[in-house]
C-alpha positions, 0 to 999 in steps of 0.5 A: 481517535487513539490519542493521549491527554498529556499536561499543559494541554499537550497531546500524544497522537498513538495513530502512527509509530511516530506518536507524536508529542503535539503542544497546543495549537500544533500538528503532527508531523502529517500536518493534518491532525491538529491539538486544539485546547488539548484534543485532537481533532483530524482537519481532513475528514471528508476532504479528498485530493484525488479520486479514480476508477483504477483496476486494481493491478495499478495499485499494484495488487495482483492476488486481490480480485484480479481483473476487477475495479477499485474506486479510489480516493486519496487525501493530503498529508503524510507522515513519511517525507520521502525525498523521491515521492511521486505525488508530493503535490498531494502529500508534502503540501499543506490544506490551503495549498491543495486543490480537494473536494469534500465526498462523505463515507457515505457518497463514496461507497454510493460512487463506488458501487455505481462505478462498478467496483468490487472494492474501495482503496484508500491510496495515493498518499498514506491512509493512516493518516485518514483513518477516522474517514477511512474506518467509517468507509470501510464500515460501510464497504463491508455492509454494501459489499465492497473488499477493503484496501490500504495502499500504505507505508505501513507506519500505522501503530499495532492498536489502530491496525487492530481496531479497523482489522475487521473491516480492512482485507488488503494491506498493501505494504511498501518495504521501501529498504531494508537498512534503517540508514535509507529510512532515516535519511529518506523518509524521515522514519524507522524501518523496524514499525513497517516490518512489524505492521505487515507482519501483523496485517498478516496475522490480522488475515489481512490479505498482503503484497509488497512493493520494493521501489529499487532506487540505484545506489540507496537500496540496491545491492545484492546484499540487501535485495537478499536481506528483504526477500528472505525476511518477506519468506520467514515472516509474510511466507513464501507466496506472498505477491512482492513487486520490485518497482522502477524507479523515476527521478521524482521531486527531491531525487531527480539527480539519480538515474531511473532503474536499470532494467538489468537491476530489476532482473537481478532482483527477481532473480534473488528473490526467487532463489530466496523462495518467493514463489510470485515475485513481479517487476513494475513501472516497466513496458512489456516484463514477462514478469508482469503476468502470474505462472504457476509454481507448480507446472510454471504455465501462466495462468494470469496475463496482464498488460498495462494495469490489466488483466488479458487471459486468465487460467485460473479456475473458479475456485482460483486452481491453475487450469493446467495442473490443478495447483491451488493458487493463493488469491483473496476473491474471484477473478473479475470473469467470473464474479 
């Protein structure tokens, strides 16, 4: 799906903003979708590397059925090539390398409802690039239903997101920067597409979180953790759920420290002086800003633990229990589904 017939047997790939320019025999820069004889034809369909019952806090959404499951499938590829990636053996390796089974749409959603799940998510290394699996599954997830997730780099062109938008309720975004330097140097791509996707994943209905992995030295400063904040209040709107992430040395970066716990604080701190009424911190041990307060009378009204759910005050229509304020989250929380 979505790409161009070019002379001499060329191809251009319109799935993700790379749109890449493919000579015959060749692949894109996901390395998993391939010009045969002047078609392009994807190599992972039905292939997946890794599979999960996981709630649906790990991925991390917090406003997304809260306290439920999410069966969780993941391939091999990607199209970023960022030098910190934490599942590199899945993403930056090649289809003879990895180890994968085959699970057809079909066997997915029957694992998935069997399982428990209120949702299906596409995850672990970017959907986009499985896109004509994924838009099947997600076909079928509606019909048996399952919510719908992308847990995404945001790289996916605005065609393609139109096109499974009827069928996908969450884009899980990562703002990996707000400078084009970081994005260039670190993941091989353009910060401006990314901006643009969950800008219009928003204005699909799409239900939208976003996770701001905070690396020491590269997307860190005052300046820029102001920069990404204020523009998430103008274009997403201020009750978006946003995550500042730890970061852990990984792959190609082990040579920078993990994220002082001081760093994340502060990006809290800016965030919600920019407006952000839910601003959460992850990949750390026991944060009181891994549990939900109202903005209204400031209780909280959603604990969590580890990648769980432990109290809740939020009504059955998702109202704060102490004050009545409506609180913006897609679905039920689990207790009362």
């Amino acid at each position: 799906m979505f790409y161009e017939q070019l002379e001499d047997k060329k191809v251009r790939c319109n799935l993700c903003n790379h749109r890449c320019r493919i000579a015959e025999g060749k692949t894109g820069i996901c390395r998993v979708r391939q010009n045969k004889e002047g078609k392009l034809y994807s190599l992972i369909y039905n292939t997946v590397s890794s599979e999960a019952v996981d709630p649906i806090e790990k991925k991390p959404l917090f406003h997304f059925y809260p306290g439920t499951y999410s069966y969780s499938l993941g391939t091999i590829g990607c199209n970023f090539r960022c030098k910190y990636c934490q599942n590199w053996t899945i993403s930056q390796v090649s289809l003879d390398e990895a180890q994968s089974v085959e699970i057809t749409p079909e066997q997915a959603i029957d694992r998935a409802v069997a399982a428990g799940c209120k949702s299906i998510a596409w995850t672990y290394n970017e959907p986009t690039i499985w896109y004509e699996y994924t838009y099947d599954s997600a076909k079928l997830a509606k019909e048996a239903g399952l919510a719908t997730v992308y847990v995404t780099n945001g790289y996916i062109t605005p065609e393609a997101l139109k096109h499974i938008a009827p069928y996908l309720d969450a884009f899980r975004v990562d703002i990996k920067a707000f400078t084009e330097k970081f994005y260039h140097e670190l993941t091989s791509a353009h910060l401006q597409p990314v901006l643009d996707s969950a800008k219009l994943a928003r204005e699909l209905g799409m239900h939208v979180e976003v996770v701001y992995l905070v690396i020491p030295t590269f997307n860190d400063s005052s300046d820029e953790l102001r920069d990404v904040s204020r523009w998430i209040v103008e274009n997403l709107g201020k009750e978006t759920p946003v995550h500042f992430t730890r970061f852990h040395p990984n792959y190609k970066l082990q040579n920078v420290p993990p994220t002082p716990i001081e760093t994340l604080d502060l990006a809290h701190e800016i965030a919600t002086e920019e407006g952000l009424e839910y601003v959460y911190l992850g990949n750390v041990m026991s944060s009181k800003y891994e549990h939900t307060f109202c903005p209204c009378c400031g209780n909280m009204i959603i604990g969590r633990g580890v990648f769980d759910v432990e109290e809740s005050h939020l009504t059955e229509d998702n109202r704060c229990e102490y004050c009545g304020a409506s609180i913006p989250i897609s679905g039920k929380y689990g207790g009362y589904l």
